[in-house]
C-alpha positions in Angstrom: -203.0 -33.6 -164.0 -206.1 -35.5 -162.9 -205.6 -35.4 -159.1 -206.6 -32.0 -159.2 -210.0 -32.2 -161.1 -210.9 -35.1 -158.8 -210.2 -33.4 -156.0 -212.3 -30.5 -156.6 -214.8 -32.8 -157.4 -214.6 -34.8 -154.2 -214.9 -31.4 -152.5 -217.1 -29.8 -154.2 -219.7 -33.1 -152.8 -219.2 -32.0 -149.4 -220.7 -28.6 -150.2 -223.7 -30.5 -150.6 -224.0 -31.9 -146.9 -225.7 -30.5 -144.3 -223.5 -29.7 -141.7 -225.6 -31.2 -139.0 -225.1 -34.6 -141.2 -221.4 -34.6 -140.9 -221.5 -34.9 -136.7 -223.9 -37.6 -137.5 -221.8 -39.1 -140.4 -224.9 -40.8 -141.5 -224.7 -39.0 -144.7 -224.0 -41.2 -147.3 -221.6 -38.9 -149.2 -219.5 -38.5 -146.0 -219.2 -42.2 -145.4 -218.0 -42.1 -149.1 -215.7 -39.5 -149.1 -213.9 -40.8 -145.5 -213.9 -44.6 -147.3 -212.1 -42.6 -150.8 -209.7 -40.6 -148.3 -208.3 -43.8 -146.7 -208.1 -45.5 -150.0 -206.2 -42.8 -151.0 -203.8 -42.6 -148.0 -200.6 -42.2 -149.8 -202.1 -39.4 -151.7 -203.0 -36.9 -149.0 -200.4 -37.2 -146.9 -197.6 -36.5 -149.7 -199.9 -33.2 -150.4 -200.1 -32.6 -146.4 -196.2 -33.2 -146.8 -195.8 -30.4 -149.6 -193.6 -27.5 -148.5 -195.8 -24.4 -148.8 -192.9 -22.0 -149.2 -192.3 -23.5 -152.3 -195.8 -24.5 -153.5 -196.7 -23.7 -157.0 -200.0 -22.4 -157.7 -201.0 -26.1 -158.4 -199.9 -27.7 -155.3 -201.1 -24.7 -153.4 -204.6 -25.7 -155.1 -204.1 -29.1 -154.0 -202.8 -28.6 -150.7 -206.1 -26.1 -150.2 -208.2 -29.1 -151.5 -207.0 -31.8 -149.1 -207.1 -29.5 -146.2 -210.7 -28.7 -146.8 -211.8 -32.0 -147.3 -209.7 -33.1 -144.2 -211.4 -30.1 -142.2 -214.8 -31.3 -143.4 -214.9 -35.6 -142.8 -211.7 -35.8 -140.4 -212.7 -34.4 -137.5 -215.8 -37.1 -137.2 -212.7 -40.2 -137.7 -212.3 -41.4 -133.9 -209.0 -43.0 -135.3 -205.9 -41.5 -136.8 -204.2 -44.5 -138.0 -203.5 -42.5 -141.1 -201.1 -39.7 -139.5 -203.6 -36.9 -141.0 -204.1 -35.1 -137.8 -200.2 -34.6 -137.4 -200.3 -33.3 -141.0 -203.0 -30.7 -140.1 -201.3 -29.4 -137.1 -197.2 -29.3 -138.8 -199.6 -26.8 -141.4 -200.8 -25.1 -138.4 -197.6 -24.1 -136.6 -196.3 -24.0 -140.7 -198.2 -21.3 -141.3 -199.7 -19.5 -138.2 -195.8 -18.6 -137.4 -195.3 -17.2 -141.1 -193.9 -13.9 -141.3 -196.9 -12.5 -143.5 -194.9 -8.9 -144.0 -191.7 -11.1 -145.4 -193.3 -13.4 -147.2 -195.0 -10.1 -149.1 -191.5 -9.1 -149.9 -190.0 -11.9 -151.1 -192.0 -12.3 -153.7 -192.0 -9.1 -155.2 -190.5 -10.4 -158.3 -194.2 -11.7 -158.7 -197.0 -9.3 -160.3 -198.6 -7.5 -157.7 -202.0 -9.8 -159.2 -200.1 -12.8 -158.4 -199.0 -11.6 -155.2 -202.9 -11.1 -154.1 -203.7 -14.1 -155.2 -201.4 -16.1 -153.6 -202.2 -14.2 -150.1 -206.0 -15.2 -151.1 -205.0 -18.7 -151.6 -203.0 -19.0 -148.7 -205.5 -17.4 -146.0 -208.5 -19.8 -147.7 -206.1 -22.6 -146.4 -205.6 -21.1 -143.1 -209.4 -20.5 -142.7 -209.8 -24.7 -143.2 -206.9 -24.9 -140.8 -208.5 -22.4 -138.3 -212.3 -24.6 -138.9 -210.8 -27.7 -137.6 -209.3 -26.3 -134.9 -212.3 -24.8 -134.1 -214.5 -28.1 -134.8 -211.4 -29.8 -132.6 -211.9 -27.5 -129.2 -215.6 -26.7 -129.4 -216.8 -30.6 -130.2 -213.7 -32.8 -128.8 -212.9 -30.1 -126.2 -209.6 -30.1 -127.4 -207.4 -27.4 -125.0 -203.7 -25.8 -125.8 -200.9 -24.5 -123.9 -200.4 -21.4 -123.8 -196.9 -22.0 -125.2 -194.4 -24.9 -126.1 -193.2 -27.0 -123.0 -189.5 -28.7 -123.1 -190.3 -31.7 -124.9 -190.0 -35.0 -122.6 -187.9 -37.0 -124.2 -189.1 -40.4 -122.3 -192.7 -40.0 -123.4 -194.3 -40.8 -126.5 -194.5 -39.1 -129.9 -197.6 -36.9 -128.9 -199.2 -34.8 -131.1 -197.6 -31.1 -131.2 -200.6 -28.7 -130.9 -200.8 -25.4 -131.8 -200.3 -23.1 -128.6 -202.5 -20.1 -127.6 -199.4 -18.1 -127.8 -199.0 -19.4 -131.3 -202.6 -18.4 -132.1 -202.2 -14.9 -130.8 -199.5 -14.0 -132.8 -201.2 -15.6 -136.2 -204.2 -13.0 -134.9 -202.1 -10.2 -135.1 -200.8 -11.1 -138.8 -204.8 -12.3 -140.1 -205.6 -8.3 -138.2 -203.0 -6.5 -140.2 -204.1 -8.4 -143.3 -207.7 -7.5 -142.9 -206.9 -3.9 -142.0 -204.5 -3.5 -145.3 -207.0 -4.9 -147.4 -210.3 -2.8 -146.2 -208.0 0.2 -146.4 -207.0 -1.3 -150.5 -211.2 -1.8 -151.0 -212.4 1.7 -149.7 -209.4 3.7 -151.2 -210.3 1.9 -154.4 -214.0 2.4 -154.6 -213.8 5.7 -153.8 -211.2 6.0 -157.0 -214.1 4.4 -159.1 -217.2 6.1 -157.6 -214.8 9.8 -158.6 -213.0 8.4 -161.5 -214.7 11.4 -163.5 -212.6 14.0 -161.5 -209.3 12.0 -162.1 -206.5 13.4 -164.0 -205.3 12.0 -167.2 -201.8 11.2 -165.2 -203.7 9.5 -162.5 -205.4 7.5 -164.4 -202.5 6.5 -166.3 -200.6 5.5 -162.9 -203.7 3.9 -162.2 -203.3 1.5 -165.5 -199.7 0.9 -164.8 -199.9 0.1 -161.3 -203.5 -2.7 -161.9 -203.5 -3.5 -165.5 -203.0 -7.2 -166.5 -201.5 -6.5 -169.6 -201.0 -3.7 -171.9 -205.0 -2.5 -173.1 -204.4 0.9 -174.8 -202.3 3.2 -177.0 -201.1 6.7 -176.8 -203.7 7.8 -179.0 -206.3 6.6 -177.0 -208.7 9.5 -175.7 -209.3 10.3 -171.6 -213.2 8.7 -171.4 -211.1 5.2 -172.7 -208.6 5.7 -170.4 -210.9 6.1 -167.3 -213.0 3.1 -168.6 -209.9 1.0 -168.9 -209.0 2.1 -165.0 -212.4 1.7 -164.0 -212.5 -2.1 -165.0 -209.0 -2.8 -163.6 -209.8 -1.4 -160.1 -212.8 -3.5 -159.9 -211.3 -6.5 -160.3 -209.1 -5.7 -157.4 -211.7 -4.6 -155.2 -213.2 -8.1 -155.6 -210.2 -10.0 -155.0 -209.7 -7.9 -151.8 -213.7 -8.0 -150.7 -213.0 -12.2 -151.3 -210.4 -11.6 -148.8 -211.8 -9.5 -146.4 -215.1 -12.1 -146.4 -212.2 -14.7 -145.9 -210.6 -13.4 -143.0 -213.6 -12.4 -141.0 -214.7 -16.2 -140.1 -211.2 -16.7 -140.0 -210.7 -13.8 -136.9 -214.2 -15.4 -135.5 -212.4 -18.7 -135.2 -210.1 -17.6 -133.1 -211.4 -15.7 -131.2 -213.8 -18.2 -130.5 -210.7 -20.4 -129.6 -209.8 -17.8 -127.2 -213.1 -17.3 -125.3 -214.0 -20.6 -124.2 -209.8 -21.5 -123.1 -210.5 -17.8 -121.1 -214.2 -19.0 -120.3 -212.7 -22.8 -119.4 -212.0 -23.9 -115.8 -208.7 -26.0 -117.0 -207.6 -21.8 -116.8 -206.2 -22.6 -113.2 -204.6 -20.4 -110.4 -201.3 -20.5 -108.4 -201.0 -20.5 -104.6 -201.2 -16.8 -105.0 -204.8 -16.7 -106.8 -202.3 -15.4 -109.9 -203.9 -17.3 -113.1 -200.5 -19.0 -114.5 -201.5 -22.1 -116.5 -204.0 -23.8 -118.7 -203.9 -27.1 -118.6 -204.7 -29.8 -121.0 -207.0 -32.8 -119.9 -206.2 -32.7 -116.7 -202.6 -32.2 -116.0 -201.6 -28.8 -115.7 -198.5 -27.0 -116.1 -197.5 -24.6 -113.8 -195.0 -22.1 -115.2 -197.2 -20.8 -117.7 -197.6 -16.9 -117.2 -201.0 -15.9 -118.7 -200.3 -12.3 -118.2 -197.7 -12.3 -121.5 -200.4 -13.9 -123.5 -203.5 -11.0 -122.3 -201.1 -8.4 -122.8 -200.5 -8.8 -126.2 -203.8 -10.1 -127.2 -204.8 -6.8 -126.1 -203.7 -4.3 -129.0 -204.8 -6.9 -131.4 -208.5 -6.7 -130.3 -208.5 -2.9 -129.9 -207.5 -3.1 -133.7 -210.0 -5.1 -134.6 -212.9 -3.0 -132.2 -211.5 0.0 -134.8 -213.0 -1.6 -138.0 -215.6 0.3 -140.1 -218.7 -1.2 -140.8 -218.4 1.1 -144.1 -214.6 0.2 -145.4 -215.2 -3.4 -144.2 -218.5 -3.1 -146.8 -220.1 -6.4 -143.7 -222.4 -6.2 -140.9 -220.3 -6.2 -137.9 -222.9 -6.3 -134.5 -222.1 -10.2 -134.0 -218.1 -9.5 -134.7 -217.6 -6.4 -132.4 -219.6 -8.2 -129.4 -217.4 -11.4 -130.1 -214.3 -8.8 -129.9 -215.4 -7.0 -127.0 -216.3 -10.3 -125.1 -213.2 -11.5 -125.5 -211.3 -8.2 -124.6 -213.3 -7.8 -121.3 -212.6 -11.6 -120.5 -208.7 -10.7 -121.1 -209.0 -7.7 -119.5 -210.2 -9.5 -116.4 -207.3 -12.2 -117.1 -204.4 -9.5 -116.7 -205.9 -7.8 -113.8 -206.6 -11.1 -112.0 
């Protein structure tokens, strides 16, 4: 199909802008690129439209595309006559309240290959999802609820944000992901560094369990064997290290998100001095208990404070001071 091949190529021109030029949009390319999305209306927003449960490994590709060149030239548009922003936050709430753990098992008639690819391909479009929300409250000071409100039925259509609450559970699932695969990569590597010592049986299970397709014989000697094992572990320790390099700017994001709501003065305080609401522009919302939100944020980030520098196989000074930042700020929050 040649919507796919153009897209790439569309996308693949915005990896060749500097990213102080997009604020600007002076760069010629962006200019370009915004002119070809709006020409191309119809286009994107039956992608944005695409039901992800569903989603093929060629609309997922798609999907992935639009989203990052949405995330990239969108966020400078002062209009949205087109509806994308909408589209960007129905993904959001689409897939920052998806059960990771039972999406796993419902595809287990897949090949456990497939099945890490298809995580991989999902997270990459939750880490374009998770920039533009990012660009959204740090540039155009964007602020959520901290959950959903009754919808007023005599206002307008308005656009359904994500909430913080939203975001804390989706920072839960991206931890457990990152933990699972760090465990996969070091358990892995420390197979292949020993693969010397392993057993003949071992490294047939090893075969059978990572093997694309069906490589040796029952004649074939133990050194084969282990080389055979060898190469099919490393391929999953890089498709798990592409993950775990994924999921790392992804938990930045957020808890970036996190800090400057906590850091924000729209964080507001009852009669009582009890913090209770954050507001957005400048209405706030009374009713809104905080305390709920800390309280679970703060397992999460005690996880994430536990990560080895050596499993993880990335320098983690800036992460862990982002982490612990954030868990003093919420720590301060709950005891306010």
């Amino acid at each position: 199909m040649v919507i796919t091949p153009i897209l790439r190529l569309v996308f693949s021109l915005l990896s060749l802008v500097d990213t102080s030029e997009f604020f600007e949009v002076k760069n010629k390319i962006v200019r370009e690129v915004i002119d070809f999305v709006k020409g191309h209306r119809s286009l994107f927003d039956h992608v944005l439209r695409e039901d992800i449960s569903e989603a093929d490994e060629l609309v997922m590709e798609q999907i992935n595309l639009v989203v990052g060149i949405l995330s990239k030239v969108w966020p400078y548009e002062e209009s949205d006559e087109c509806g994308f922003v909408q589209g960007l936050f129905g993904l959001m709430h689409a897939l920052f309240s998806r059960d990771w753990e039972s999406v796993s098992s419902a595809r287990s008639v897949q090949s456990v290959e497939n099945k890490r690819k298809s995580e991989l391909n999902s997270f990459r479009l939750c880490f374009s999802l998770s920039s533009y929300l990012y660009f959204l409250v740090t540039k155009k000071s964007l602020r959520l609820q901290i959950s959903d409100v009754p919808p007023d039925y005599n206002a307008a259509v308005r656009l359904q944000h994500p909430t913080l609450s939203l975001l804390g559970s989706f920072l839960t699932s991206v931890t457990t992901a990152l933990e699972r695969a760090t465990e996969e990569k070091s358990l892995l590597l420390n197979k292949i560094r020993d693969i010397n010592e392993v057993s003949r049986q071992e490294v047939d299970e090893i075969i059978n369990m990572f093997a694309r397709q069906v490589c040796m014989s029952s004649s074939d000697n133990i050194q084969k064997r282990r080389y055979i094992a060898m190469v099919e572990m490393c391929q999953v320790v890089g498709i798990r290290d592409q993950l775990v390099t994924l999921l790392l700017p992804l938990v930045e994001h957020v808890l970036n998100v996190f800090l400057i709501h906590f850091q924000d003065r729209s964080l507001v305080s009852d009669a009582n001095g009890s913090l209770k609401a954050i507001t957005y522009g400048a209405k706030s919302e009374p009713g809104q208990d905080i305390s709920s939100l800390c309280g679970n944020l703060i397992p999460t980030l005690e996880r994430l404070e536990l990560l080895s520098e050596d499993k993880v196989g990335h320098n983690l000074k800036v992460f862990r001071r982002l982490v612990t930042s954030l868990k003093e700020m919420t720590i301060q929050r709950l005891g306010s």
